[in-house]
LUMPA-920162 format. One line per 2 residues: their letters; for each residue x, y, z of C-alpha. Coordinates in Angstrom, 1 decimal, decimal comma, always signed. Layout:
% LUMPA-920162
a) X/Y/Z | ...
This chain:
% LUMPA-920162
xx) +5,5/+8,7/-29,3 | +8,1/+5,8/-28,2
xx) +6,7/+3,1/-26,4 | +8,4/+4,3/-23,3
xx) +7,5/+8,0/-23,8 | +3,6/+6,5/-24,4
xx) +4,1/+4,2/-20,7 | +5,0/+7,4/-18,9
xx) +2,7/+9,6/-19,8 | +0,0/+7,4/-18,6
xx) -1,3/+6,0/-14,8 | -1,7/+2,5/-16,6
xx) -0,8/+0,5/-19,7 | -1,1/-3,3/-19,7
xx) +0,1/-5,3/-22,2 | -0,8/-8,9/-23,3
xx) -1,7/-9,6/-19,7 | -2,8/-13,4/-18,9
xx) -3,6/-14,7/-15,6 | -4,4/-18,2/-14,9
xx) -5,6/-20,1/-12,0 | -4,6/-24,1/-11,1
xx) -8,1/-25,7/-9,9 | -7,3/-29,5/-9,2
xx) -4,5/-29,5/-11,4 | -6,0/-28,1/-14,3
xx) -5,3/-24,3/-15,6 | -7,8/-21,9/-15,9
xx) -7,5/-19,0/-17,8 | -9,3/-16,3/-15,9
xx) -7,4/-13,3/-18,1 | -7,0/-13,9/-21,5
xx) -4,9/-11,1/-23,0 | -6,0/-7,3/-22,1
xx) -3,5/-4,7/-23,5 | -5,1/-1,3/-22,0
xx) -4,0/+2,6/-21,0 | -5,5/+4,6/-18,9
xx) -4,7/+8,5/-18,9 | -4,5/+10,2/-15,5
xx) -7,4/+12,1/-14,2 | -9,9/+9,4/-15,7
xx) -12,9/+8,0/-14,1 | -13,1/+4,8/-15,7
xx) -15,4/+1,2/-14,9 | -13,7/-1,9/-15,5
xx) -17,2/-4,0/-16,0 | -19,1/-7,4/-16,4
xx) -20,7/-10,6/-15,7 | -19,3/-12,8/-12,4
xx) -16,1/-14,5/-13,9 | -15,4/-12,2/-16,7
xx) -11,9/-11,6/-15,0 | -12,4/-7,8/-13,6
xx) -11,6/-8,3/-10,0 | -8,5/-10,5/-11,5
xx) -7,4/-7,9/-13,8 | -7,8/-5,3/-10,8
xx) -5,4/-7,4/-8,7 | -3,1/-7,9/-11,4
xx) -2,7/-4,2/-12,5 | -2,4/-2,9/-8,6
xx) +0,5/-5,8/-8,1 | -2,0/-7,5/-5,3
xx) -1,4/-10,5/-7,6 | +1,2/-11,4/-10,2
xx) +0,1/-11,9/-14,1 | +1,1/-15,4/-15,9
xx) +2,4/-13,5/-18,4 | +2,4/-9,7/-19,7
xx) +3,7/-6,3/-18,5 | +1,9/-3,7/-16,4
xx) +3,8/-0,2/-16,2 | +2,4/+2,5/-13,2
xx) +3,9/+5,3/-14,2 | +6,3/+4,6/-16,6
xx) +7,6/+1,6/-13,6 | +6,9/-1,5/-14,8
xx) +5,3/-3,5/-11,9 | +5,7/-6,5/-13,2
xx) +9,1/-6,7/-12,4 | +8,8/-5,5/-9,2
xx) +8,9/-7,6/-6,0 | +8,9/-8,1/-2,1
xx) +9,6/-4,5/-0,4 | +10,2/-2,6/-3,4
xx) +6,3/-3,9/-4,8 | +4,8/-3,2/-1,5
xx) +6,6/+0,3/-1,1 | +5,6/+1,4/-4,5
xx) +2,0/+0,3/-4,3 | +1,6/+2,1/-1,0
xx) +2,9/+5,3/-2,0 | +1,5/+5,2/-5,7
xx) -2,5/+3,4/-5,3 | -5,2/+4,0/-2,9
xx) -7,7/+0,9/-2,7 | -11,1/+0,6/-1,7
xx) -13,1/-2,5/-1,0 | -16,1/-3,5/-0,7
xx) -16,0/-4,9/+2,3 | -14,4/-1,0/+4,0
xx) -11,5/-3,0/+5,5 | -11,0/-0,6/+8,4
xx) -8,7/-1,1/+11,7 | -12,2/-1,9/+14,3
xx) -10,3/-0,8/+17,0 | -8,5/+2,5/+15,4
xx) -10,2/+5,9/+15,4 | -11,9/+7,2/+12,1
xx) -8,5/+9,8/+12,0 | -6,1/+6,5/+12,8
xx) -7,5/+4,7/+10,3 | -7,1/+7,6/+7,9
xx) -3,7/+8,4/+9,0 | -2,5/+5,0/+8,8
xx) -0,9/+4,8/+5,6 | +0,9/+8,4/+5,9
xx) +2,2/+6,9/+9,1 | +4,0/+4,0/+7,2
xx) +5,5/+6,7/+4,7 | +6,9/+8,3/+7,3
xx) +5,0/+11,6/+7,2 | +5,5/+13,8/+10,5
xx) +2,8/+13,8/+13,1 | +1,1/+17,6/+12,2
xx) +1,2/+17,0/+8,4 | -1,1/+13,7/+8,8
xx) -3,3/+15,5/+11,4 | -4,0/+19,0/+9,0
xx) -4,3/+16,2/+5,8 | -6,7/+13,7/+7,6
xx) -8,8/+16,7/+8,9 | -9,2/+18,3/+5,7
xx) -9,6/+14,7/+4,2 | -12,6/+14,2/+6,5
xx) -13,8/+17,5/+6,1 | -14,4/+16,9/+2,0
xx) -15,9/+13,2/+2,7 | -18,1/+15,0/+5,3
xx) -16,9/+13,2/+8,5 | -15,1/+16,0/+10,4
xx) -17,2/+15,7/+13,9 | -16,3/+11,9/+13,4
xx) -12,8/+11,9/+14,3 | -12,3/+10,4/+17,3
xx) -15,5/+7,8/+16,4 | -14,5/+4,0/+16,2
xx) -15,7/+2,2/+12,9 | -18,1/-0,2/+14,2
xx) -19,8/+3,0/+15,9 | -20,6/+4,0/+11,9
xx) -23,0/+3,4/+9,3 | -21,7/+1,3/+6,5
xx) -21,6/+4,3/+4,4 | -20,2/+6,6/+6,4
xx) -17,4/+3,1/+7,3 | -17,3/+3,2/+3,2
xx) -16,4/+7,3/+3,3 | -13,4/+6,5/+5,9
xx) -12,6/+4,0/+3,4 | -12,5/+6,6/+0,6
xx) -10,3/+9,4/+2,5 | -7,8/+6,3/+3,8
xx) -7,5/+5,9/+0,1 | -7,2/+9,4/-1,1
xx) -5,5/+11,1/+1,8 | -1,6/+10,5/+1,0
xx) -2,8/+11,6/-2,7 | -2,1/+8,4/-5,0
xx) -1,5/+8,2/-8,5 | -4,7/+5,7/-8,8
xx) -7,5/+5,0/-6,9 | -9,1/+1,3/-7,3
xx) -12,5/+0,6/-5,8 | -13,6/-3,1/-5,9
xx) -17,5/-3,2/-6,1 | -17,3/-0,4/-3,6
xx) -21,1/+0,3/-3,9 | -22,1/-3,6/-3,0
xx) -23,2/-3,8/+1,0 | -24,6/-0,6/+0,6
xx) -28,5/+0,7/+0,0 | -28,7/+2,4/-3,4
xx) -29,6/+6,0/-1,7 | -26,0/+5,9/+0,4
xx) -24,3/+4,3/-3,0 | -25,3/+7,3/-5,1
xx) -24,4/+9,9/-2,8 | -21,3/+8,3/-2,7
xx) -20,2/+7,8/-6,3 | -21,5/+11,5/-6,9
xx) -18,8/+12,5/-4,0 | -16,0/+10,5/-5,7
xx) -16,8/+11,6/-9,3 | -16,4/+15,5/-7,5
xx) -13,5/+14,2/-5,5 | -12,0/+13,4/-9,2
xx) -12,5/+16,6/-11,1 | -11,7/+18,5/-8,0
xx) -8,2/+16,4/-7,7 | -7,1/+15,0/-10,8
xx) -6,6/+11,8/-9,4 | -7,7/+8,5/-11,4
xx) -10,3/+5,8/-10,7 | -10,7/+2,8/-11,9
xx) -13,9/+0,6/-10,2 | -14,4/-2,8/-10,8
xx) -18,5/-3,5/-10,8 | -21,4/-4,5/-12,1
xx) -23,5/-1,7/-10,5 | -25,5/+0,1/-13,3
xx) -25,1/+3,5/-11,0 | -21,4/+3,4/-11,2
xx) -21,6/+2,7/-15,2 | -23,8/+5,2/-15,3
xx) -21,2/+7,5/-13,9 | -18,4/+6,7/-14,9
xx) -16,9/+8,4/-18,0 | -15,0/+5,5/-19,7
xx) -16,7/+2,1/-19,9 | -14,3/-1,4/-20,7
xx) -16,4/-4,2/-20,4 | -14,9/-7,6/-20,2
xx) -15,8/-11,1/-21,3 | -14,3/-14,3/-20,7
xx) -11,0/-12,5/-19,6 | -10,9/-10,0/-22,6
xx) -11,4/-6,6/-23,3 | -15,1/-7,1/-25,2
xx) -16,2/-2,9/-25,5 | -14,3/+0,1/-24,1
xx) -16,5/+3,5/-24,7 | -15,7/+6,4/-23,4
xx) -18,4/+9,4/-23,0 | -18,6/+12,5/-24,6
C-alpha cells in the first residue's frame, strides 16, 4: 500500500513527530519522535507517567498545538500544514474532545451546550434538536434538557461533555484524563458507556490517562516514555 493510500485509510498516522518547549531559554524536548496509526473504529489509551509527553502528543495530533517537526495526517489531510480558519474548520467538523475538566457553557442549557458545535457548522435548527435528543437519550440525560450545568453532578456535567463530543459524529474522539475529578463508581460507568458508544458507532477514541480503569478498557495500549512510543499492545 502507497504511503498515501496507507494515510487515508486510517483516522491517524504521525510521523517523526517532535515537540519541544523553551523554559528560560533552554529547549525542552517533551516529544521525542512518535511515528503511529491508528485504524478507525479503535478504542485506544495513549498512557504514562506525568511528563512522558501524552497530553503533548494529544495536542499535537488534534492541531490544538503545532509539532517542532513531523507530519500528522487526519484522514488522509495532513494537519500539519494546516492553519488559521482552515485548521479550526477542519478540527471542528472532524474531532470531538473531552476534557477533564467538562468545559461546558455555565450558563447554556444541557441541549445548548450539546447543540453548540452543530450550530457553528451550520446545521438547521430541527436537525440539531432530533440529534441532541437522541444524543442525550444514549448518555442517559434526556429529562435533563433544559437543566443548567452547574445544576449537575460532575458525571452527569462529564456525560454532556461526551454527547457535545459525539453529537455532530466526528472522525475521532479525544478524551484528556476524562476519568480524573470523578469518583471511581461514576468513572466506570462511564468508560463502560463510551466503550458501547464505540462498538455501537464506529467512531474512534483515543484517551490520554493514567487511570488503570481506562487501560483496563481500552483495546489498544501505547505507552510512552520520555516522549517516545516505549510499548503499544493491542488485545485480543
Amino acid at each position: 500500500m502507497s504511503n498515501k493510500m496507507k494515510n487515508e485509510a486510517n483516522i491517524i498516522v504521525t510521523k517523526n513527530i517532535k515537540k519541544n518547549y523553551r523554559d528560560n531559554g533552554i529547549e525542552v524536548p517533551a516529544v521525542r519522535g512518535i511515528d503511529l496509526t491508528i485504524k478507525p473504529g479503535e478504542f485506544a489509551a495513549i498512557v504514562g507517567p506525568s511528563g512522558s509527553g501524552k497530553t503533548t502528543f494529544l495536542n499535537v495530533i488534534s492541531g490544538l498545538d503545532s509539532a517542532t517537526e513531523g507530519k500528522v495526517w487526519l484522514k488522509g489531510k495532513l494537519l500539519t500544514d494546516m492553519k488559521g480558519k482552515e485548521l479550526s474548520d477542519f478540527r471542528r467538523d472532524h474531532i470531538g474532545f473531552i476534557f477533564q475538566s467538562y468545559n461546558l457553557i455555565p450558563v447554556l442549557t444541557v441541549e445548548e451546550n450539546v447543540e453548540y458545535i452543530m450550530l457553528l457548522q451550520g446545521v438547521d435548527k430541527a436537525e440539531r434538536h432530533r440529534r441532541v435528543l437522541e444524543i442525550l437519550k444514549e448518555v442517559g440525560l434526556e429529562e435533563y434538557a433544559d437543566r443548567l450545568p452547574p445544576k449537575l453532578s460532575g458525571g452527569q456535567q462529564q456525560r454532556v461533555a461526551i454527547a457535545r463530543a459525539m453529537v455532530s459524529r466526528p472522525s475521532l474522539i479525544l478524551a484528556d484524563e476524562p476519568t480524573a475529578n470523578l469518583d471511581s463508581k461514576t468513572g466506570a460507568g462511564l468508560l463502560d458507556m463510551m466503550k458501547e458508544l464505540n462498538k455501537k458507532t464506529g467512531m474512534t477514541f483515543i484517551f490520554s490517562t493514567h487511570d488503570e480503569m481506562v487501560m483496563k478498557r481500552a483495546r489498544r495500549v501505547i505507552t510512552l516514555k520520555d516522549g517516545r512510543i516505549a510499548g503499544d499492545e493491542t488485545k485480543k
